[in-house]
C-alpha positions in Angstrom: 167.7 -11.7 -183.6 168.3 -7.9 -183.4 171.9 -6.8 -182.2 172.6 -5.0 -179.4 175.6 -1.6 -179.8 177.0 -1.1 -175.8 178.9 2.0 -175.9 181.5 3.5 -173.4 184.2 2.1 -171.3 186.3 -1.3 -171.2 188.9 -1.1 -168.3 191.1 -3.5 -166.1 188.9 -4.0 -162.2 191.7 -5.1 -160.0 190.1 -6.6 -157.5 191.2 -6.7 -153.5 189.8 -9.5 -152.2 189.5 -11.3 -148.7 190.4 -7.8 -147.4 187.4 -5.9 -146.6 186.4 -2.5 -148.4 189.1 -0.5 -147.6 192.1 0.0 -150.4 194.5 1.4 -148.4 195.1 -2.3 -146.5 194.7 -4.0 -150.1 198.3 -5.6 -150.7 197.4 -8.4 -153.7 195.0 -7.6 -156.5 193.6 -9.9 -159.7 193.3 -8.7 -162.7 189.6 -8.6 -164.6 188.2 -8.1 -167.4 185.8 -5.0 -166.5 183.5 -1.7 -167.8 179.5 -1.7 -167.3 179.0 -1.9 -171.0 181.4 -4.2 -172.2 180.0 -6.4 -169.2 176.5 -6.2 -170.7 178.0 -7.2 -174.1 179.4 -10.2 -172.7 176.5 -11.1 -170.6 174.0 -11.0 -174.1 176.3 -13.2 -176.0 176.8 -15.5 -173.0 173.4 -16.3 -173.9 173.3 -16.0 -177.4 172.5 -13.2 -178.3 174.9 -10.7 -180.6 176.2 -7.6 -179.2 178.8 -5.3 -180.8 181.1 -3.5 -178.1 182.4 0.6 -179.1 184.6 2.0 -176.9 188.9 2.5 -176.8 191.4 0.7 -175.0 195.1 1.8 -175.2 198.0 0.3 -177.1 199.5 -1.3 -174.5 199.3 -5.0 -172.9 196.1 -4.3 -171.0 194.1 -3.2 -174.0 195.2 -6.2 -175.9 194.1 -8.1 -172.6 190.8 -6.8 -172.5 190.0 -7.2 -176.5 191.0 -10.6 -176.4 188.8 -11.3 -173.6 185.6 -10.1 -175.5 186.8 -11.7 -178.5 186.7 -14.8 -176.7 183.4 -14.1 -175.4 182.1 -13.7 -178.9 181.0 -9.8 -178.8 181.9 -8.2 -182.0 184.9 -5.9 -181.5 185.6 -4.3 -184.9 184.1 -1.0 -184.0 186.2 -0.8 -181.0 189.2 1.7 -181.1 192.7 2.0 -179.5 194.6 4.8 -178.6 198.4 5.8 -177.2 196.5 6.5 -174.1 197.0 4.3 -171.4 194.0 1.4 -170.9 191.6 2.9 -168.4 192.3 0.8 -164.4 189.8 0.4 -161.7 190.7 -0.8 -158.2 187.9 -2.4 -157.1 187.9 -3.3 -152.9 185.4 -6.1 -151.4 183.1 -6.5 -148.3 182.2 -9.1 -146.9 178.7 -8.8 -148.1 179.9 -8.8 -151.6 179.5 -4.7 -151.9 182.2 -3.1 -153.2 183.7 0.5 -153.8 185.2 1.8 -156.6 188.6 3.8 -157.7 189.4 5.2 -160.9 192.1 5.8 -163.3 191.4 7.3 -166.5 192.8 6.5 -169.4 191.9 5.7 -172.8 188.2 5.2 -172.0 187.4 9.0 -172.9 189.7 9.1 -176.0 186.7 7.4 -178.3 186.0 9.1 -180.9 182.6 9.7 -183.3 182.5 7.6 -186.2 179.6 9.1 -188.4 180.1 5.7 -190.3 178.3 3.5 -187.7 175.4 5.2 -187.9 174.0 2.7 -190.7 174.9 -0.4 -188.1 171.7 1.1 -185.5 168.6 0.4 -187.8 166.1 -1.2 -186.2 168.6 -2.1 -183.5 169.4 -1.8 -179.6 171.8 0.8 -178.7 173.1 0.7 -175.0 174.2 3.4 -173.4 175.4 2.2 -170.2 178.9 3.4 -169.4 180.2 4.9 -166.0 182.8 7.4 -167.7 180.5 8.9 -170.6 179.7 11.8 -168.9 182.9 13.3 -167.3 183.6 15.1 -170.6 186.3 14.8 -173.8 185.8 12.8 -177.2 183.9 10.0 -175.2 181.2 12.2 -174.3 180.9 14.1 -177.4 180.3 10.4 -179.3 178.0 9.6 -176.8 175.9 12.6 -178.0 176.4 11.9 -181.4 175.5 8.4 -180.9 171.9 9.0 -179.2 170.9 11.2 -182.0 172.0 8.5 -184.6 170.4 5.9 -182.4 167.2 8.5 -182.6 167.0 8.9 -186.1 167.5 5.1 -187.0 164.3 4.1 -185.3 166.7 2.3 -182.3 165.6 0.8 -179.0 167.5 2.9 -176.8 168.5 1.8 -173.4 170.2 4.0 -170.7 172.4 3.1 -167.2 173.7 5.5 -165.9 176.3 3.6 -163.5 176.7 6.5 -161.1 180.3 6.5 -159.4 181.0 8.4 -156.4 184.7 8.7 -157.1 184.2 9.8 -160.5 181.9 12.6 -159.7 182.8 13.8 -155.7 179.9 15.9 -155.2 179.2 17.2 -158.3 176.2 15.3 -158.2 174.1 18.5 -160.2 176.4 18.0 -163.5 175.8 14.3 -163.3 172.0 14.9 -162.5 172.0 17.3 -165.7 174.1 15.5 -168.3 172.0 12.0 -167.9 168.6 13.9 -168.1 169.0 14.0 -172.1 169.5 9.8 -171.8 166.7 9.3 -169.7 163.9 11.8 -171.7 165.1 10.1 -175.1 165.4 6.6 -173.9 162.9 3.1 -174.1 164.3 1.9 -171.5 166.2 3.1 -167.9 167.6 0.8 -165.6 168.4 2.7 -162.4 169.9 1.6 -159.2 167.4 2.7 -156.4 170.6 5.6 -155.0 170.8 6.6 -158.9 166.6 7.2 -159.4 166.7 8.8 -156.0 169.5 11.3 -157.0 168.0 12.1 -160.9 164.4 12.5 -159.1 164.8 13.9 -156.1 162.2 11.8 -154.7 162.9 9.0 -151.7 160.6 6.9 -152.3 160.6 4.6 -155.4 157.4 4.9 -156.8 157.2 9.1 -156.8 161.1 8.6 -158.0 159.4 6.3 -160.6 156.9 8.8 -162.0 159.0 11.6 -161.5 161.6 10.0 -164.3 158.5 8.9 -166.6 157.5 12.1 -166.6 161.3 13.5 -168.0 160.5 10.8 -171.0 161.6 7.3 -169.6 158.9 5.0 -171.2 160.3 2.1 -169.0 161.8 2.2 -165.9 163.5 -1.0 -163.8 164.7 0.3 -160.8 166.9 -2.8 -159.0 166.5 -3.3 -155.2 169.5 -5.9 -154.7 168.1 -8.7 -153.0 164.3 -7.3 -153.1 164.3 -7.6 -156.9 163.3 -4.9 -159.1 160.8 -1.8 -159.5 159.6 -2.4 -162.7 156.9 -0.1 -164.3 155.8 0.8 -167.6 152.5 2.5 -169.0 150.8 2.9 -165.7 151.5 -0.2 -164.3 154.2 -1.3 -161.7 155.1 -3.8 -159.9 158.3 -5.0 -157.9 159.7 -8.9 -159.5 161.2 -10.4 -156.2 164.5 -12.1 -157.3 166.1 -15.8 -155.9 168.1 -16.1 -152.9 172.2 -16.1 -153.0 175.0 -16.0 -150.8 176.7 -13.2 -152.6 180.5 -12.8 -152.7 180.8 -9.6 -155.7 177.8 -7.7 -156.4 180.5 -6.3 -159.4 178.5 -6.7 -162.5 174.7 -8.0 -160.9 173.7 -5.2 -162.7 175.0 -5.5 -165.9 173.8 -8.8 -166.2 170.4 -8.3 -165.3 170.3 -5.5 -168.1 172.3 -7.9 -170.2 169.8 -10.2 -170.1 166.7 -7.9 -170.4 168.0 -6.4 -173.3 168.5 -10.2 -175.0 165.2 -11.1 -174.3 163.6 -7.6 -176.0 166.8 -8.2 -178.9 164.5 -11.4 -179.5 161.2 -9.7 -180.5 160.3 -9.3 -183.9 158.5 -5.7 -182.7 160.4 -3.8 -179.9 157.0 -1.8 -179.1 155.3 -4.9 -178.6 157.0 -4.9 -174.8 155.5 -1.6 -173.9 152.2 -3.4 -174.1 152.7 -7.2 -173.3 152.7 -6.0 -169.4 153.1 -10.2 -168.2 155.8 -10.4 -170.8 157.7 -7.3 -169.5 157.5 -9.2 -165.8 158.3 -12.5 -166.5 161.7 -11.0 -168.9 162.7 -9.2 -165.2 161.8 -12.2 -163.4 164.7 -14.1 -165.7 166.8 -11.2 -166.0 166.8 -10.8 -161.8 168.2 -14.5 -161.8 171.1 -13.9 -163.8 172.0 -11.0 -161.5 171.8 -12.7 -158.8 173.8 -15.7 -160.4 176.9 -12.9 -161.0 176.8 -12.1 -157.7 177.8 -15.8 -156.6 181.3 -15.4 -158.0 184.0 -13.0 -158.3 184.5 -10.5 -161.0 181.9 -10.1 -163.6 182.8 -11.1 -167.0 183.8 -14.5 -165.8 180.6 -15.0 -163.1 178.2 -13.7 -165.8 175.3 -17.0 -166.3 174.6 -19.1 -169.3 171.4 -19.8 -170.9 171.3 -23.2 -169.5 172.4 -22.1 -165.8 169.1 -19.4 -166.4 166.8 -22.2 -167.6 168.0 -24.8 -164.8 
C-alpha cells in the first residue's frame, strides 16, 4: 500500500455545543483534536491505510495534545515541526442541523517550514494538499509551493481541497480564487464543496462549474452535495453517487473523511492511472467514501467520529 503526505494545519476546534451557531452566547467549549488535513490522515489510518502528517504545532501544551493524538491514531508524525508560536485554535459553533461556522486564531500553523529533504519520501506516492490556512501567506504557504513542485517531479498522485473559510479570507475571495488555481491545474484529483467549485468557476450550476475546473487542469473532480452525495466526474463522464441517510449532529470533518477514504482506496492500487479509466471503480470508491462522511457527521468532532473499516463494510 502507497502512503499518503497531508500537508498544512493541525489546530485545537473548540467546540460550542447545544448552543446554536452563534459564538457570542457560547459559554462552555470541548477541546478537539482538529485541521482538514490532519483529519484526512487520521481518517486513512483509521482504516488502515499509512499516512504521514507535515505541518507545525507550537511548543506549548496544545501542540503536545494534538501530536499525541495522531500518534495514537497511528499517522506518522516525524516530519511534523514545532515552533515557539502558539498552537493554532479554532472556535467552532453548532446548529442544530449539525452545520457549523468557523473562527480562527492563527498560530503556529503558518510557521512550517520547506524541508528540501522530504522530497525523496513523495515517489510514487499521494500527496494531499488539503489545508484551510495554506494560502493566507508566510513560511506555510511558501512550503506548500515547494511541496507541489516536489510532488510534480516525483511522479505523485496529487490531491487538492481547498477548505475555503469565510473568516479566514472576508471577501477577498479573488486572492483565494487565484492562489488555489495553481493546485487545481496541477492536481489528479479535486474535491470541492459545491460553494468552493462555484466560487473558483464562476459557474452556478455544477456541471458547467465541473467543466469549467477540468478545463484549468483538474483530471478529477468530486464535488460533495451534503446529503445529495457527490458530483463525481472524470474523462467525460459524470455522475452524482447518492450517499446513506443520517441524523447529523457535526458536519465538522464529513469532508475530510470522505476524501480520507477516497484517497485510501486509490493509496491501494498498484497503478494510480488505472482510476482515471476504471469509471465503475471510480463510483463505487465514492459510493464507500460518501458512507464514511456521512458516518462522521453522526457524532461530534471529527477525529474521534471518523469510521472504521468494519463500521464501512457493516
Amino acid at each position: 500500500m502507497n502512503k499518503v503526505f497531508c500537508i498544512g494545519e493541525l489546530l485545537i476546534d473548540f467546540v460550542a455545543e447545544n448552543q446554536g451557531n452563534d459564538l457570542s452566547k457560547a459559554v462552555e467549549f470541548k477541546k478537539k483534536a482538529g485541521g482538514a488535513p490532519a483529519n484526512v490522515a487520521c481518517a486513512i489510518t483509521k482504516l488502515g491505510g499509512k499516512s504521514t502528517f507535515i505541518g507545525c504545532v507550537g511548543k506549548d501544551p496544545f501542540g503536545t495534545f494534538l501530536l499525541n493524538v495522531l500518534n495514537q491514531e497511528n499517522v506518522d508524525i516525524s516530519l511534523a515541526q514545532r515552533s515557539k508560536t502558539f498552537t493554532t485554535l479554532a472556535f467552532v459553533s453548532l446548529a442544530e442541523d449539525g452545520e457549523r461556522d468557523f473562527v480562527f486564531s492563527r498560530g503556529a500553523d503558518k510557521e512550517l517550514k520547506y524541508d528540501s529533504g522530504v522530497k525523496k519520501y513523495f515517489l510514487k506516492n499521494i500527496v494531499h494538499f488539503g489545508a484551510a490556512t495554506a494560502l493566507l501567506g508566510g513560511p506555510l504557504e511558501e512550503a506548500y509551493g515547494h511541496y507541489l513542485f516536489d510532488a510534480l517531479t516525483q511522479e505523485s498522485f496529487i490531491s487538492f481541497d481547498p477548505n475555503f473559510r469565510g473568516d479566514l479570507w472576508k471577501e477577498n475571495e479573488k486572492t483565494f480564487i487565484k492562489k488555489s488555481l495553481p493546485f487545481v491545474e496541477k492536481s489528479h484529483l479535486c474535491k470541492f464543496s459545491l460553494e468552493e467549485a462555484q466560487l473558483l468557476s464562476g459557474k452556478i450550476e455544477v456541471e458547467e462549474a465541473c467543466n469549467h475546473l477540468h478545463a484549468v487542469g483538474a483530471k478529477i473532480i468530486a464535488i460533495t452535495l451534503g446529503k445529495d452525495g457527490t458530483f463525481i466526474s472524470c474523462n467525460g463522464q459524470s455522475e452524482t453517487v447518492p450517499s446513506i441517510k443520517v441524523n447529523p449532529v457535526d458536519t465538522t470533518g464529513a469532508g475530510d473523511a470522505f476524501i480520507g477514504c477516497l484517497l485510501y482506496q486509490i493509496a491501494r492500487l498498484n497503478d494510480f492511472k488505472s482510476i482515471f479509466s476504471n469509471w465503475e471503480l471510480l463510483l463505487q470508491m465514492v459510493e464507500k467514501a460518501n458512507k464514511a462522511g456521512a458516518l462522521t457527521t453522526t457524532k461530534y468532532g471529527a477525529i474521534v467520529a471518523l469510521p472504521s473499516i468494519s463500521q464501512l463494510d457493516s
